[in-house]
C-alpha positions as CSV (number, residue, x, y, z in Angstrom):
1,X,3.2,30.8,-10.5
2,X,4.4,26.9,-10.2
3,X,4.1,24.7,-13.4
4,X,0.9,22.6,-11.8
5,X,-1.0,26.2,-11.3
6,X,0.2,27.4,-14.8
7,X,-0.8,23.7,-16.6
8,X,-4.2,24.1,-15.3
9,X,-5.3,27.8,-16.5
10,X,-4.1,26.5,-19.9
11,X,-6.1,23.5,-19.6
12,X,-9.3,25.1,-18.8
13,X,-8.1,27.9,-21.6
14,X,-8.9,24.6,-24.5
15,X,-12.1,23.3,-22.5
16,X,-13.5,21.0,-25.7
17,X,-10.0,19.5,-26.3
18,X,-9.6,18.8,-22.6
19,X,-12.6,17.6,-22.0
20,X,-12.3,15.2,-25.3
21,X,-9.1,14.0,-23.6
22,X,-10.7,13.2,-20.3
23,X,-13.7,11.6,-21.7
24,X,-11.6,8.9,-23.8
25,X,-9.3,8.2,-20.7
26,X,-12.1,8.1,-17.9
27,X,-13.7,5.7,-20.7
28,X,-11.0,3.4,-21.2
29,X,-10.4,3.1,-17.6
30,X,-13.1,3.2,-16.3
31,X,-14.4,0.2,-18.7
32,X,-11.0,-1.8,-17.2
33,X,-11.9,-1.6,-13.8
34,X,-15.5,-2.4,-14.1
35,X,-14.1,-5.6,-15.7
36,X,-11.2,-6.0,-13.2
37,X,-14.1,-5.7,-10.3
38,X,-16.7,-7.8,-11.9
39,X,-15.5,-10.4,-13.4
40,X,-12.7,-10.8,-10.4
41,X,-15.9,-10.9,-7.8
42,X,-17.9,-13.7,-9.7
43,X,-14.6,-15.3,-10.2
44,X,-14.0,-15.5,-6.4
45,X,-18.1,-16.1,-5.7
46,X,-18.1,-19.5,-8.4
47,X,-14.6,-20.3,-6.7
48,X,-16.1,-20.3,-2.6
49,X,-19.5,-22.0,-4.0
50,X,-17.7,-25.0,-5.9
51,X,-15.0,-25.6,-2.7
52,X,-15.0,-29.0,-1.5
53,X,-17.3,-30.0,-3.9
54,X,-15.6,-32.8,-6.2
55,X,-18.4,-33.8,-8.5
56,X,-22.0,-33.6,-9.4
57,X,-23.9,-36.3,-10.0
58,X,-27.8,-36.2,-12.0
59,X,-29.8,-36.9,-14.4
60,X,-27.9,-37.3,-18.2
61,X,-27.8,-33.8,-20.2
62,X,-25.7,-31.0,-20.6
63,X,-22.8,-30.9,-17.4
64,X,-22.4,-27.4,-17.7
65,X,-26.4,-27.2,-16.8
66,X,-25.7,-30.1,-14.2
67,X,-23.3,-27.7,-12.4
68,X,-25.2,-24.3,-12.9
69,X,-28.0,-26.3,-11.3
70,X,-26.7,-28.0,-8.5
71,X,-24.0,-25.9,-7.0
72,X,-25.0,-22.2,-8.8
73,X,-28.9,-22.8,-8.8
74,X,-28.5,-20.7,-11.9
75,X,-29.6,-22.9,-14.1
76,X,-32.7,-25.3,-14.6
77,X,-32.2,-28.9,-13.3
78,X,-31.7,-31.2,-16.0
79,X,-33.7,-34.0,-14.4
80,X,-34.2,-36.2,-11.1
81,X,-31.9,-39.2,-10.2
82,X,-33.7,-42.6,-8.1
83,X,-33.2,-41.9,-4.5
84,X,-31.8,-45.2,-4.2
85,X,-28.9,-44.9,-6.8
86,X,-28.2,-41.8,-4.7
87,X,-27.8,-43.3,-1.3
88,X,-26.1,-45.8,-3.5
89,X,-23.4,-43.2,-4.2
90,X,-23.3,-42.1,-0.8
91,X,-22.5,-45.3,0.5
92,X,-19.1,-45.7,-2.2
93,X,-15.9,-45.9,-0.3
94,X,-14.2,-43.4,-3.0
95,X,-16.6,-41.0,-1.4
96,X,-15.8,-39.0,1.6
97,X,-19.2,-37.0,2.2
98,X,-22.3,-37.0,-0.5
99,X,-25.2,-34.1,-0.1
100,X,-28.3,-35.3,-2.0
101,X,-30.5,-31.9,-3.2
102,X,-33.8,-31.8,-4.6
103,X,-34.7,-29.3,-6.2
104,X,-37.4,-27.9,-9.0
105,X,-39.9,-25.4,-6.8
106,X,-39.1,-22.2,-6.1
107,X,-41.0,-19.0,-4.2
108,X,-40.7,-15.0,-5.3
109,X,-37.7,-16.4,-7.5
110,X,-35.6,-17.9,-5.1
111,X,-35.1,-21.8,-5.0
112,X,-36.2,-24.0,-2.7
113,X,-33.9,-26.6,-1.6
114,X,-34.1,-29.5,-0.1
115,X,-31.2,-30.8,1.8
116,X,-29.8,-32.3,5.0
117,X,-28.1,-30.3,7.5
118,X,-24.6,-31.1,6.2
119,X,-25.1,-29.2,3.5
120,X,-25.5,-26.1,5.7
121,X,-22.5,-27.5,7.4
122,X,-20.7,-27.2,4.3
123,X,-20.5,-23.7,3.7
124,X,-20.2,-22.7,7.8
125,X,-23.5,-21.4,7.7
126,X,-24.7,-19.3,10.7
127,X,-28.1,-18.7,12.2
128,X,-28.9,-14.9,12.4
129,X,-32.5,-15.8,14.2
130,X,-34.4,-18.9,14.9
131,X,-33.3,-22.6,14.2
132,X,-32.9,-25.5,11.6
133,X,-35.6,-27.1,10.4
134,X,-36.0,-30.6,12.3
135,X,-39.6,-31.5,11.0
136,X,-41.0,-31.6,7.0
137,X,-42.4,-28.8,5.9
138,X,-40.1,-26.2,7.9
139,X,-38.3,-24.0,6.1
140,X,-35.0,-21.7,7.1
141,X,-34.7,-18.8,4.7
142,X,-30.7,-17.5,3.8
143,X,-30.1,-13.5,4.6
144,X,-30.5,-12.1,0.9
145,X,-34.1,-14.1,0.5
146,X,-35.6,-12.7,4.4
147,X,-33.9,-9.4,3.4
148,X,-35.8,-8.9,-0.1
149,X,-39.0,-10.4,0.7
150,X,-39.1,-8.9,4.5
151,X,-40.7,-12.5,5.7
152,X,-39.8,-13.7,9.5
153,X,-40.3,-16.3,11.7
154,X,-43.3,-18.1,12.4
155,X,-44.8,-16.7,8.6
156,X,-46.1,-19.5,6.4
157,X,-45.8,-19.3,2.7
158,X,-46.4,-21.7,-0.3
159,X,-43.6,-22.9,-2.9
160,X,-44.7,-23.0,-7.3
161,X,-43.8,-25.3,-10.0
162,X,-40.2,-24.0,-11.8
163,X,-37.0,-23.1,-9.7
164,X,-38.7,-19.2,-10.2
165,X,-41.7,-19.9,-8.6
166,X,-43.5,-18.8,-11.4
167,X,-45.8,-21.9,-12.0
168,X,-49.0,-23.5,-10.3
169,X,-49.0,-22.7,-6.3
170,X,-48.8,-25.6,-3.8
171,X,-51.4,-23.9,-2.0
172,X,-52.3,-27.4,0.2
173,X,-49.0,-27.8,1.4
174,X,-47.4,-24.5,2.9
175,X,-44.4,-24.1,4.5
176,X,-43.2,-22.7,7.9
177,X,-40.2,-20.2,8.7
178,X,-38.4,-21.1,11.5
179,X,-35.4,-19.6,11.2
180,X,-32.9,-17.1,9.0
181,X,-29.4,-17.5,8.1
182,X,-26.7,-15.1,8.6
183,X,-25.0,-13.7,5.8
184,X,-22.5,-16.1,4.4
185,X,-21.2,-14.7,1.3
186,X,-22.1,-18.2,-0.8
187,X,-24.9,-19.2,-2.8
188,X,-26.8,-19.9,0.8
189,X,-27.8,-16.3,0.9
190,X,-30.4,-16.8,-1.6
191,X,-31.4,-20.1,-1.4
192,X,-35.0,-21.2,0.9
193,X,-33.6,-24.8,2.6
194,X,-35.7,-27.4,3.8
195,X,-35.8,-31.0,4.4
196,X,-36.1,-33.0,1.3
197,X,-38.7,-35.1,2.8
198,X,-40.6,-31.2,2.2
199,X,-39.9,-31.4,-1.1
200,X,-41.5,-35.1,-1.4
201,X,-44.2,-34.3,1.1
202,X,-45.7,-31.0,-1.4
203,X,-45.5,-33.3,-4.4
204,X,-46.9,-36.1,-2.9
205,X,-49.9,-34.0,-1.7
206,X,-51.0,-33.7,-5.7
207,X,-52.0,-36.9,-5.7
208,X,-54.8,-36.4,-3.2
209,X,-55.9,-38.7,-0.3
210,X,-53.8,-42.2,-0.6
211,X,-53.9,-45.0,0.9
212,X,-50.8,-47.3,2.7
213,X,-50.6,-48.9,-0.8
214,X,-50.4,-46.0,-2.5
215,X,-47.8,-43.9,-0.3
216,X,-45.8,-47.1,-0.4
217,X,-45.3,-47.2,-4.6
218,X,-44.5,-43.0,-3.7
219,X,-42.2,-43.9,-1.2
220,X,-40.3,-46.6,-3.6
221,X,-40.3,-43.6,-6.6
222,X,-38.7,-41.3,-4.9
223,X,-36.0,-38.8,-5.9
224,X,-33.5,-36.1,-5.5
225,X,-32.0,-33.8,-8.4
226,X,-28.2,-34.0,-8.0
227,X,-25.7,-35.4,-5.4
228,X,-22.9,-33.1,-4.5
229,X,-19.7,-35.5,-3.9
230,X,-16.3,-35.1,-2.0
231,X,-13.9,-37.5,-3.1
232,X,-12.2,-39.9,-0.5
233,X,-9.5,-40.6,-2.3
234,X,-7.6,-39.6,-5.1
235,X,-8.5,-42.6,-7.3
236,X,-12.0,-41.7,-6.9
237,X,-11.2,-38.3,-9.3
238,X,-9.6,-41.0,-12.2
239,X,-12.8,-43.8,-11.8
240,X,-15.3,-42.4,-10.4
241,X,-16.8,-39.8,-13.0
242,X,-16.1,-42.7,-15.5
243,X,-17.8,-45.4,-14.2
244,X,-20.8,-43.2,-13.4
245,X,-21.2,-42.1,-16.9
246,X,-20.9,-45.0,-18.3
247,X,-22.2,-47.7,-16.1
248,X,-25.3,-46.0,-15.2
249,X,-28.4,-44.2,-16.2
250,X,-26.5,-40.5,-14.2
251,X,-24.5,-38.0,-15.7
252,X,-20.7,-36.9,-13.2
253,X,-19.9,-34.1,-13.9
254,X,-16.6,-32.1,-12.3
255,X,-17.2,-28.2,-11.1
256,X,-13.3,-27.9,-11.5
257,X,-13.6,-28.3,-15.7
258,X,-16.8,-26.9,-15.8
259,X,-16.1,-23.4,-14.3
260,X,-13.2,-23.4,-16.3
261,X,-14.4,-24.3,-19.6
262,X,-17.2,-21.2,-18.5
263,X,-14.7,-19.1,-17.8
264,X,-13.0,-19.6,-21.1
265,X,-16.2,-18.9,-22.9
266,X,-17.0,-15.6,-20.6
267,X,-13.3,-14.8,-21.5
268,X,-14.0,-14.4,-25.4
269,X,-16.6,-11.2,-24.2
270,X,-14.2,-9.9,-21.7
271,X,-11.1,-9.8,-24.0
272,X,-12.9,-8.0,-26.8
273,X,-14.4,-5.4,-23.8
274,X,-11.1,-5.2,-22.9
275,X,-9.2,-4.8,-26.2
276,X,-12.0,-1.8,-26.9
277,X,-10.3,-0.4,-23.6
278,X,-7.0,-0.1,-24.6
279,X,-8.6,1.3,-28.1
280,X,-9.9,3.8,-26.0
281,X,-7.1,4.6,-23.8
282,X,-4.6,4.8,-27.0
283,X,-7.1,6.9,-28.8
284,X,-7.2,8.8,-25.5
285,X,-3.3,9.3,-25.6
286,X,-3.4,10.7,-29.2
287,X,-6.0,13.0,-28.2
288,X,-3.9,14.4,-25.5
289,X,-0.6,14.4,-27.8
290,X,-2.6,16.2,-30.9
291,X,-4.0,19.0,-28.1
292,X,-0.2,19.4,-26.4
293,X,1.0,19.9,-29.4
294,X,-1.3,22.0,-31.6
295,X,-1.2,23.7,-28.1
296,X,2.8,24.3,-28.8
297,X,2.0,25.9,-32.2
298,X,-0.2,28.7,-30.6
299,X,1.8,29.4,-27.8
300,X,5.5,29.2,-29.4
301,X,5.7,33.3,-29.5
302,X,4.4,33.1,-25.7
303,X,6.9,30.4,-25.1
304,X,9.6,32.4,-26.6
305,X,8.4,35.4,-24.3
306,X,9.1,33.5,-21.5
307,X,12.5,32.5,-21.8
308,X,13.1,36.2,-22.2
309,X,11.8,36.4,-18.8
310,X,14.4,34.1,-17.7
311,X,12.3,30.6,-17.6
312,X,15.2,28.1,-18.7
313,X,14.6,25.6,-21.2
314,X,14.0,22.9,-18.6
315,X,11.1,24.9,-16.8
316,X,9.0,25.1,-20.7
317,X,10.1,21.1,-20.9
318,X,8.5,20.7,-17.4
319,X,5.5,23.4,-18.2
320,X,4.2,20.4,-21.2
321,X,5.0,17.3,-19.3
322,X,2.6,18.3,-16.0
323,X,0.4,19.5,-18.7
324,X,-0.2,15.5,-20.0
325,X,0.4,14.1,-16.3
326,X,-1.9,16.8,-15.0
327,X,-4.3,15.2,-17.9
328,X,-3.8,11.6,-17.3
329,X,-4.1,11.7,-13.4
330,X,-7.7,13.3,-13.9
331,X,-8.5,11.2,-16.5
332,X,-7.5,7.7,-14.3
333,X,-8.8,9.3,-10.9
334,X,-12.5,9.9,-13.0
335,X,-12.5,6.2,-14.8
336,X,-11.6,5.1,-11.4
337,X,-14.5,6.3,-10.2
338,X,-16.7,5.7,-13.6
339,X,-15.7,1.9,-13.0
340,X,-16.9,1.0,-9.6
341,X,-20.1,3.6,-10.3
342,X,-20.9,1.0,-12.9
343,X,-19.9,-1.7,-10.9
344,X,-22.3,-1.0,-8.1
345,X,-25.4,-0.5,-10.9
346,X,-24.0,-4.0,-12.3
347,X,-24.5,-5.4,-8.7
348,X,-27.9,-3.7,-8.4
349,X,-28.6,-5.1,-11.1
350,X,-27.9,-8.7,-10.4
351,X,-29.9,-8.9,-7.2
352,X,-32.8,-7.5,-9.3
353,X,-32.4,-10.8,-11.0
354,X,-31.3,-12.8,-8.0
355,X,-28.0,-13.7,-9.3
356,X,-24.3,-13.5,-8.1
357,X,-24.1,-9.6,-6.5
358,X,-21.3,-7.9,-7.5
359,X,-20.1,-4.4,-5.6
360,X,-18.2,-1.5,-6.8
361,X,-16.9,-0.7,-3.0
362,X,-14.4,-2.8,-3.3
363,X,-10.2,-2.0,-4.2
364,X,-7.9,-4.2,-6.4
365,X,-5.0,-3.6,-6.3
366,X,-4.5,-4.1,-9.6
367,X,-6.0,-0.1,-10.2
368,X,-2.9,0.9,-9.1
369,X,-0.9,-0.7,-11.8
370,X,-3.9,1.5,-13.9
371,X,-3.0,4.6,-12.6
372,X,0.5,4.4,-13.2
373,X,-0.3,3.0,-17.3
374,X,-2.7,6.3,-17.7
375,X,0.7,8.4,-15.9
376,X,2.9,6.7,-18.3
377,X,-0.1,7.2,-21.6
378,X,0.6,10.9,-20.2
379,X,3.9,11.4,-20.2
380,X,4.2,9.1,-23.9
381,X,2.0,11.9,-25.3
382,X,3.4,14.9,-23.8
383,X,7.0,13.8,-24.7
384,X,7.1,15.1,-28.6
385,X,5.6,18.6,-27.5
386,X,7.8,18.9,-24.3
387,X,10.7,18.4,-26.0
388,X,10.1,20.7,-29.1
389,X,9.0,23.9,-26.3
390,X,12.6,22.6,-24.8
391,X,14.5,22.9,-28.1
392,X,12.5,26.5,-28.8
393,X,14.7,29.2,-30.7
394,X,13.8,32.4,-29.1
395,X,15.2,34.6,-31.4
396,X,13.3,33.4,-34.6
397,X,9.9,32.8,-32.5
398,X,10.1,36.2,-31.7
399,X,11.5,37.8,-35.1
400,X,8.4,35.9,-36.8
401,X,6.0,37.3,-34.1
């Protein structure tokens, strides 16, 4: 009988201990990796949305809500900007490209967006079926939005108040699907895009019939939510934010330090999950050193018995080490598996809510370097015991009986 074979039928001989053992590791693992995964994916999601994109420009208020809202759409706008100071912007020589947005209806919780074609442009977006719009009230749907709400081409719908869609319907002014994106991986995928002319066009309908005066003084108040910027230059990134926020009635604010400064306050939750982690995975390692060696006690006559039988010192050292490795690797192997179980009910989570989806099919590499910790929490554990069954005195083990 090899040392693996012989480890295991003493295992399963202690079934609450092991299973105590296992259930701290897989734990402590298993709650690593679903943070590795998670917070790794989002990381890497905010990261492709925000590329290229320099500043945000809107209405005054908070800038972490500026960026949430005009880059994430994860957020509620914090207010419209004159259409005139935005093609203002535009027009700046520190600026290399400027996408105006307008935003504030939405349909079955996804946000409508009006925008120009660059902005499509932007991210390299794909048509799976259909075309762009080229007329107002023409609408192209990303993949996740035609994928959840099963609508096609040539289907009209009608947007609602709120960036949910969960306000008054704008039944008099419906829009058409002409055509669906491909899957893009960015914040496209769950986005409806249309002209903003669209956007102007279903608000300008509550005002009822008009006449040339009227559509005039609509046409001189017009807006967009936020201008996404690209700097020209890299004295636009030391002047420009400045002079915006304090020479005009808009608020710049820079993705770059806003992400971050998230980030930093995300961090605070995921260092306390984590550090309840390691608490687990030490707690996990006592566990397996308290069952090895209460494990010793019982066995030392049978122990003793077997050096008699000629297993050298060496082999009983050996039996208790693949006894904690053999109780690790299971351990790692199930909180691997724990982690990206969670992970994927995290993700289905998310696009429940229509947020940033997050998938536990993915491999870091960084579970390796897990693995081999839970090995070494293992081997730590097993050490004490191993070495004691090594230093056995047969003679007294088996006098005392």
């Amino acid at each position: 009988m090899n040392l693996a074979t012989l480890s295991a039928s003493y295992l399963r001989a202690r079934p609450l201990n092991t299973a105590l053992s296992l259930l701290l590791l897989a734990l402590g693992v298993g709650t690593i990796v679903l943070l590795l995964l998670a917070v790794s994916q989002l990381e890497e999601r905010m990261t492709r949305d925000a590329r290229g994109i320099d500043l945000v420009v809107g209405a005054k208020g908070s800038p972490m809500q500026l960026i949430l809202s005009g880059i994430y759409h994860a957020d509620a706008p914090t207010g419209n900007i004159p259409l005139a100071a935005a093609q203002e912007l535009g027009k700046n020589r520190l600026v290399k490209k400027s996408m105006p947005l307008a935003l504030g209806d939405g349909w079955k919780g996804y946000r409508i967006v009006g925008a120009g074609h660059e902005y499509l442009e932007h991210y390299g977006a794909r048509l799976a079926a259909g075309r762009l719009w080229q007329k107002s009230m023409e609408v192209v749907l990303g993949a996740e939005v035609a994928a959840r709400t099963r609508v096609g081409i040539g289907e009209r719908f009608a947007g609602a108040h709120g960036v949910t869609g969960q306000g008054e319907e704008h039944g008099a002014a419906p829009y058409d699907v002409v055509g669906i994106l491909a899957p893009s991986g960015s914040v496209l995928d769950r986005l409806v895009l249309t002209s903003i002319e669209s956007v102007w066009q279903v608000h300008e309908e509550e005002h009822g019939p008009q006449d040339e005066q009227d559509r005039k003084a609509l046409a001189e108040d017009r807006e967009v939510t936020v201008v996404l910027l690209q700097y020209g230059s890299p004295l636009a990134a030391a002047t420009l934010p400045r002079s915006i926020n304090s020479q005009t009635e808009m608020q710049a604010a820079s993705p770059a330090y806003e992400t971050a400064r998230l980030f930093r306050i995300v961090g605070v939750g995921v260092e306390a999950l984590r550090a309840f982690a390691i608490v687990l995975i030490v707690a996990a390692a006592l566990s397996v050193f308290i069952a090895l060696y209460t494990a010793l006690e019982e066995r030392r006559y049978e122990l003793a018995v077997m050096r008699t039988l000629g297993a050298s010192p060496r082999r009983l050292f050996g039996l208790l080490m693949t006894e904690g490795v053999v109780l690790a690797l299971v351990g790692a192997l199930i909180g691997l598996a724990l982690g990206h179980a969670l992970t994927s009910l995290l993700g289905l989570w998310l696009e429940t809510q229509q947020q940033h989806a997050v998938t536990g099919l993915e491999w870091r590499p960084e579970e390796l370097w897990l693995v081999a910790v839970a090995l070494g929490v293992g081997v730590i554990a097993a050490l004490l015991p191993a070495w004691r069954a090594y230093r056995t005195d047969v003679s007294r083990t088996l006098a005392r009986g």
